[in-house]
C-alpha positions in Angstrom: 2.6 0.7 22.4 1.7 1.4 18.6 -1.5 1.2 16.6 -0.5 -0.1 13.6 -2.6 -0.6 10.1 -1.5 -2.0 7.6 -2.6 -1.6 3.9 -1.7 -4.2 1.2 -1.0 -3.4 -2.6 -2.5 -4.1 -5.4 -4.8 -7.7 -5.8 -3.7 -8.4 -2.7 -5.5 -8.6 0.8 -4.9 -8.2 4.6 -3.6 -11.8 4.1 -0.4 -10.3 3.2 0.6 -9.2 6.3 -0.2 -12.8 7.9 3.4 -13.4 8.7 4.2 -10.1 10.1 0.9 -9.4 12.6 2.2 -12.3 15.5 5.4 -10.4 15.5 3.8 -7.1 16.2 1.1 -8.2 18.5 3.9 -10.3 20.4 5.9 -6.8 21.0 2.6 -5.2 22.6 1.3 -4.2 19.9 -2.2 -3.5 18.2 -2.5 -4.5 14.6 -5.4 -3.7 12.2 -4.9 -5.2 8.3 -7.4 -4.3 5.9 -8.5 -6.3 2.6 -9.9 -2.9 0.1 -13.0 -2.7 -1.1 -13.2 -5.2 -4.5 -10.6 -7.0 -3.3 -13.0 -8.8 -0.4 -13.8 -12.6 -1.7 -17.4 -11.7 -1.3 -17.3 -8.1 -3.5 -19.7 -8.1 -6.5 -18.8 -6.8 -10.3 -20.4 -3.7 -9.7 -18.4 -2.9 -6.1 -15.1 -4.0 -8.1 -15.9 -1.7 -11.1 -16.9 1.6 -8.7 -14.1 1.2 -6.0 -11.4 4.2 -6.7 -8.1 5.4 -4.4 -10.8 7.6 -2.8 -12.6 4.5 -1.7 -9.6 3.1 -0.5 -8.7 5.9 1.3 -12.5 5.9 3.2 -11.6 2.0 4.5 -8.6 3.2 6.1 -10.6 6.5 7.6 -13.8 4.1 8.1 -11.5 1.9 10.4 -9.7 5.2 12.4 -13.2 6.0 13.2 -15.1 2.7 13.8 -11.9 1.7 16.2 -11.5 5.3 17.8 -7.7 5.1 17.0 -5.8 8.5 17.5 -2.5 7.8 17.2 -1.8 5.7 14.1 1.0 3.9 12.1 -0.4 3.4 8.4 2.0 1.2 6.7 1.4 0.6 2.9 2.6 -1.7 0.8 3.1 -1.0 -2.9 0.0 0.3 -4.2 -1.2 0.8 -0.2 1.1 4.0 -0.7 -1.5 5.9 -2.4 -3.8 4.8 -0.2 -2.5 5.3 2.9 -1.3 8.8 1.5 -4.6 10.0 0.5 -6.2 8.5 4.0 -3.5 10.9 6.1 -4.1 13.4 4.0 -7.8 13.1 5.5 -7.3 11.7 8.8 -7.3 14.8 11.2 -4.2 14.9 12.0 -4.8 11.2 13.8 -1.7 9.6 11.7 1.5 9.8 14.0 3.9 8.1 11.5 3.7 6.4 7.7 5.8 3.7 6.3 5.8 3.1 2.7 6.8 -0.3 2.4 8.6 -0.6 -1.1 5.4 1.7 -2.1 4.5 4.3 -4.1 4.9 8.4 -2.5 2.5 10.7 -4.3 2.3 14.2 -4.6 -0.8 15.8 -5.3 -2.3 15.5 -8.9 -0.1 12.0 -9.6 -1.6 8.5 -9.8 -0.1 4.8 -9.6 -0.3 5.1 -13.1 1.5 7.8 -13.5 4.3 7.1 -11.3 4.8 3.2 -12.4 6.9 2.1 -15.4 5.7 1.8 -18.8 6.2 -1.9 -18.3 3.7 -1.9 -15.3 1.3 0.1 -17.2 1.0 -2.5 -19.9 0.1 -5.3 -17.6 -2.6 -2.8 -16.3 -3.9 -2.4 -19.7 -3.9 -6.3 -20.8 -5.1 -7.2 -17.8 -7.8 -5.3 -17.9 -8.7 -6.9 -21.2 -11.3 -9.1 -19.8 -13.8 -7.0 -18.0 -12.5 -2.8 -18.3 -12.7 -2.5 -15.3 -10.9 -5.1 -13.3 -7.2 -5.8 -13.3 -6.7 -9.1 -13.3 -3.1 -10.8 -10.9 -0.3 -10.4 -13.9 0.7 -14.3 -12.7 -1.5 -16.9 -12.0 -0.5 -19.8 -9.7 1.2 -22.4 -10.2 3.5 -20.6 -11.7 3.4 -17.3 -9.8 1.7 -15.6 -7.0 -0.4 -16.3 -4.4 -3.9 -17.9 -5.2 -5.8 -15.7 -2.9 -5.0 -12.9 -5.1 -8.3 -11.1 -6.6 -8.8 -8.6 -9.7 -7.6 -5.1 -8.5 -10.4 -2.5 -9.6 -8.7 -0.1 -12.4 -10.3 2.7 -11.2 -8.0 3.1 -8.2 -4.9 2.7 -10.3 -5.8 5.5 -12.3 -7.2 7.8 -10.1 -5.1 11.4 -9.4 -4.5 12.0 -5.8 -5.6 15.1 -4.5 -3.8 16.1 -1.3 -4.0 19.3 0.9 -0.7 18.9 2.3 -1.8 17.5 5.5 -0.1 14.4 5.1 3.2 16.5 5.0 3.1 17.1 8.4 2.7 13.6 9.7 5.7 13.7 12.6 7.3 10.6 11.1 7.7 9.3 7.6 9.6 6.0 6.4 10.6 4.4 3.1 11.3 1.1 2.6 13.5 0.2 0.0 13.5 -3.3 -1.4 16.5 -3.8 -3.1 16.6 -7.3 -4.1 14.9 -7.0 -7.2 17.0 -3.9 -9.0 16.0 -5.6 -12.3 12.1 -4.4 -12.4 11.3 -2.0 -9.6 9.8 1.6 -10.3 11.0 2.6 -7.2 14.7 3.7 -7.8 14.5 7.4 -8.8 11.3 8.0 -5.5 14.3 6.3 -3.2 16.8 8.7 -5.1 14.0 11.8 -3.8 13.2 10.9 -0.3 17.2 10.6 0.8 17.4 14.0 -0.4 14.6 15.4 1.6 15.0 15.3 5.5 11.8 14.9 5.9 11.8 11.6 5.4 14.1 8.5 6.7 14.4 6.1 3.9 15.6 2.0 4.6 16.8 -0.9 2.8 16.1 -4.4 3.1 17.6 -6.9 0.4 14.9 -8.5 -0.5 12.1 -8.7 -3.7 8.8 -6.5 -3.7 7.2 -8.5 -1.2 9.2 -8.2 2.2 6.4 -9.0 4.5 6.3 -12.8 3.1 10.0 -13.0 2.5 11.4 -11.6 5.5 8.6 -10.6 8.1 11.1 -10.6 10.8 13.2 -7.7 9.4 10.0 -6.1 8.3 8.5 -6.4 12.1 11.7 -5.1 13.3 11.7 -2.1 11.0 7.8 -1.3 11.9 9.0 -1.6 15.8 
């Protein structure tokens, strides 16, 4: 059986992944899903303002060695790309397999903010209007997104990644495509790049960004 952990995106927290744990744990199964620093309901102003992709990257490493896990499936969702990248990069060779789950693939030196769309980059900038340091959810229920969603801390979204190459060598790599919103992804030219290197086995599911809420069953099935 798998060790799985699974990293949400951005403003988001291990909430995310609420419909998809039971399926995993019901296969056999063990299933860690992490809520970043400054995203935690309890994180101050000042944790939100100093947490970066590098302390992203130490909760996932944190966990591997709190839990002794060896043999690890990081899944990251979104934003959790970087993340999970820059922890495998760092992990001692205990990451067995990644899946980038309609996520971000950096390559040393790059940053979400480099690698989203100017549109995306905009809503970083407006919506960290309020504080400069804090990116506040670009909808706000009712009319959009989930109310548990929390300020994402800039820092991390502009942060280069600085890999080794390590995470190149992780035995298995997977990228989920989520095709079922064509209108307003930045992921079409990175799916474009990953079928064209064997080194990495690249899905599609037809749904919108969030596949986990949408369809957790074909997302479970995908992860198994």
């Amino acid at each position: 059986m798998a060790t799985f952990v699974l990293v949400p995106g951005a403003w988001h927290g291990s909430w995310m992944f609420e419909s998809v744990i039971p399926l995993l744990e019901r296969a056999g199964h063990t299933v860690h899903a992490l809520t970043l620093t400054g995203l935690r309901p309890d994180d101050d102003d000042a944790t939100v303002a100093s947490a970066n992709l590098d302390t992203h990257a130490g909760d996932v490493v944190s966990l591997l060695d709190r839990a002794r896990i060896t043999d690890v499936t990081l899944v990251g969702h979104s934003y959790g790309g970087m993340v999970i990248s820059a922890a495998a990069d760092r992990a001692g060779g205990r990451v067995s397999r990644l899946v980038h789950l309609d996520a971000y693939v950096p390559r040393d030196g790059e940053s979400c903010w480099s690698l989203t769309t100017e549109a995306y980059r905009q809503s970083f900038v407006a919506g960290a209007a309020d504080t400069g340091h804090a990116v506040r959810p670009p909808f706000r229920a009712p009319h959009g997104g989930d109310p548990r969603r929390r300020p994402h801390p800039l820092a991390s979204l502009v942060q280069t990644i600085r890999l080794t190459g390590v995470v190149d060598r992780v035995p298995r790599r997977d990228f989920v495509y989520c095709s079922g919103w064509e209108d307003g992804t930045p992921f079409a030219g990175l799916r474009a790049r990953l079928e064209a290197d064997p080194g990495w086995r690249v899905h599609d599911l037809p749904t919108a960004h969030n596949a986990m809420r949408e369809a957790p069953g074909a997302v479970a099935e995908l992860l198994i």
